[in-house]
N, C-alpha and C positions, 0 to 999 in steps of 0.2 A: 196827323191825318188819320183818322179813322178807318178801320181794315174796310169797309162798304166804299170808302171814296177814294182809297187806293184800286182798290180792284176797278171800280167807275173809271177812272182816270188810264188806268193802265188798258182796259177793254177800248177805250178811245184811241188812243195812241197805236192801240192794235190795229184798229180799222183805219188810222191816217196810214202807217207803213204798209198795209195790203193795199190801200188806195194808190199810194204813190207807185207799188211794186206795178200796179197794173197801166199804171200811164207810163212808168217805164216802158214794161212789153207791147201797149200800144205804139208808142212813140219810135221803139225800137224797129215792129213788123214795119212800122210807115217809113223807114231809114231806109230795110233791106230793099222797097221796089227798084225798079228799077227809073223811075222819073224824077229827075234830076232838083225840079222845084218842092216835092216831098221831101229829096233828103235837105234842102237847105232848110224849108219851114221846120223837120223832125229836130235837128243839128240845134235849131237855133233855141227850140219849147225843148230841151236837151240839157241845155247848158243854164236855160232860167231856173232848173232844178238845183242848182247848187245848195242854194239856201236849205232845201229839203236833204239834201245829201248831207248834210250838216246833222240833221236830223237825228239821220237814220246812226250816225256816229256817237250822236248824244247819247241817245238809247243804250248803245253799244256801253255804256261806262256806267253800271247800273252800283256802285260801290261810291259812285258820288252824287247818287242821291235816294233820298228818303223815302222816294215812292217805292223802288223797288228792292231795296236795300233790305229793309225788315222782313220782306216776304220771303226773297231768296237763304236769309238766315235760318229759315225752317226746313227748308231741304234735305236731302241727305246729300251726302259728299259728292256721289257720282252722278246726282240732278246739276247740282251746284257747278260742278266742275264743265260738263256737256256743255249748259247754259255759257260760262264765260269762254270755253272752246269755240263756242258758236259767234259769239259775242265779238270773239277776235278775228277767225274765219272772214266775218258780215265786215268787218273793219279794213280787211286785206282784199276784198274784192271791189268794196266803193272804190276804195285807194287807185286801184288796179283799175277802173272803170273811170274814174275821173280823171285819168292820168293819158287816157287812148281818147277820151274826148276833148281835153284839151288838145290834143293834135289832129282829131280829124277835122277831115274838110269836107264838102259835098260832096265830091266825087272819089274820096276816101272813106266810107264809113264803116266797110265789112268789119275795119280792125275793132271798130266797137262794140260789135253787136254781140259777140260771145261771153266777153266782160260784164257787159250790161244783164246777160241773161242768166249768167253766173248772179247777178246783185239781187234779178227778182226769183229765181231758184231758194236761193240763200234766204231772203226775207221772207218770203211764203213759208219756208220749212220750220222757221225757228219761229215763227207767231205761233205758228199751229203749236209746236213743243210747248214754249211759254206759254201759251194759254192754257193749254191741258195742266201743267206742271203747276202753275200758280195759281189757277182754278182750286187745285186738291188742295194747297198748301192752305189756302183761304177760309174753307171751310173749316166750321166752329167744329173744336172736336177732333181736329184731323194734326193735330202738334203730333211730333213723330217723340219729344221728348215732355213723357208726362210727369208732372213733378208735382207732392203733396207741399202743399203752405202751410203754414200754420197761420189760422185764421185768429186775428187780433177781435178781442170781446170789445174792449173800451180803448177811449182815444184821448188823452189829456191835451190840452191846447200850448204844451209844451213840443212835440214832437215835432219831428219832421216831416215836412211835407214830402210826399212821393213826388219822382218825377210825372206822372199821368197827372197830379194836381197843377204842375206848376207850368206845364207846355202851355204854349199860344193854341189858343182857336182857330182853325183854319176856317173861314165862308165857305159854303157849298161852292159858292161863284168861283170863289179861288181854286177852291181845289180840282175843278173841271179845266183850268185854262192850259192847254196844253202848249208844251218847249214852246217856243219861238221859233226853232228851228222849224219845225214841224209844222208849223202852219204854213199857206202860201204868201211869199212875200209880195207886200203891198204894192212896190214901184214894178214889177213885175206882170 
């Protein structure tokens, strides 16, 4: 995938997890009223989330896969390092947060709501980082390690091919469709 369609792709997935972040805290304020048919509707558009909560886990595991994998290896150690502390933090809070909504009930819900607001804290703050962070790293020019090549004059039809010749071609189509998790589920 192409450094423009990585960054495309990962800019998207940015704005589903601020998306989700903010139906969270709406769905969340609609829990803490006080009337009783809000907390069962908030409860119940609460727990259709799961699939996205999935998500936001995916994301979390950016070492298995290819979109963000390359980007993050340009980092420096202590970008790198933040990024998977956060990575883990954003994984310990879903956890933490799915764990109080599996047990609340309508007339139970306070115990989620701090969990919960911990999960849109947490994802707000590390889009914003990664975005800044991977932004810089993306730009042409911007390798923190500059190395001279030795640039080859002629090329006999004996050699090897490089891997850049030999990768599959991603579709634009493709490379735009974001996790599955991440999207809203259909039966839902």
């Amino acid at each position: 995938m192409e450094p423009r369609h990585r960054m495309e792709y990962l800019q998207e997935e940015h704005e589903e997890l601020l998306n989700l972040a903010a139906k969270i805290e709406r769905l969340l304020d609609s829990a803490s009223k006080q009337n009783f048919s809000e907390h069962t509707q908030s409860l119940g558009e609460l727990r259709s989330l799961e699939h996205r909560f999935a998500g936001i886990v995916e994301h979390c595991h950016p070492g298995d896969r290819l979109v963000e994998s390359l980007d993050v290896s340009r980092l420096r150690p202590e970008e790198r390092a933040r990024i998977q502390a956060e990575h883990e933090q954003i994984i310990r809070v879903v956890d933490n947060f799915r764990e109080e909504l599996k047990f609340a009930t309508a007339d139970r819900v306070m115990a989620m709501i701090l969990p919960g607001m911990d999960v849109v804290k947490w994802l707000r703050a590390h889009v914003a980082y990664e975005r800044d962070v991977l932004g810089r790293a993306a730009q042409p020019g911007s390798s923190r390690k500059k190395t001279a090549r030795k640039k080859k004059t002629t090329k006999t039809g004996h050699e090897k091919k490089t891997k850049r010749s030999t990768r599959r071609t991603i579709s634009e189509k493709e490379s735009r469709v974001l996790p599955y998790t991440l999207e809203p589920h259909p039966e839902l």
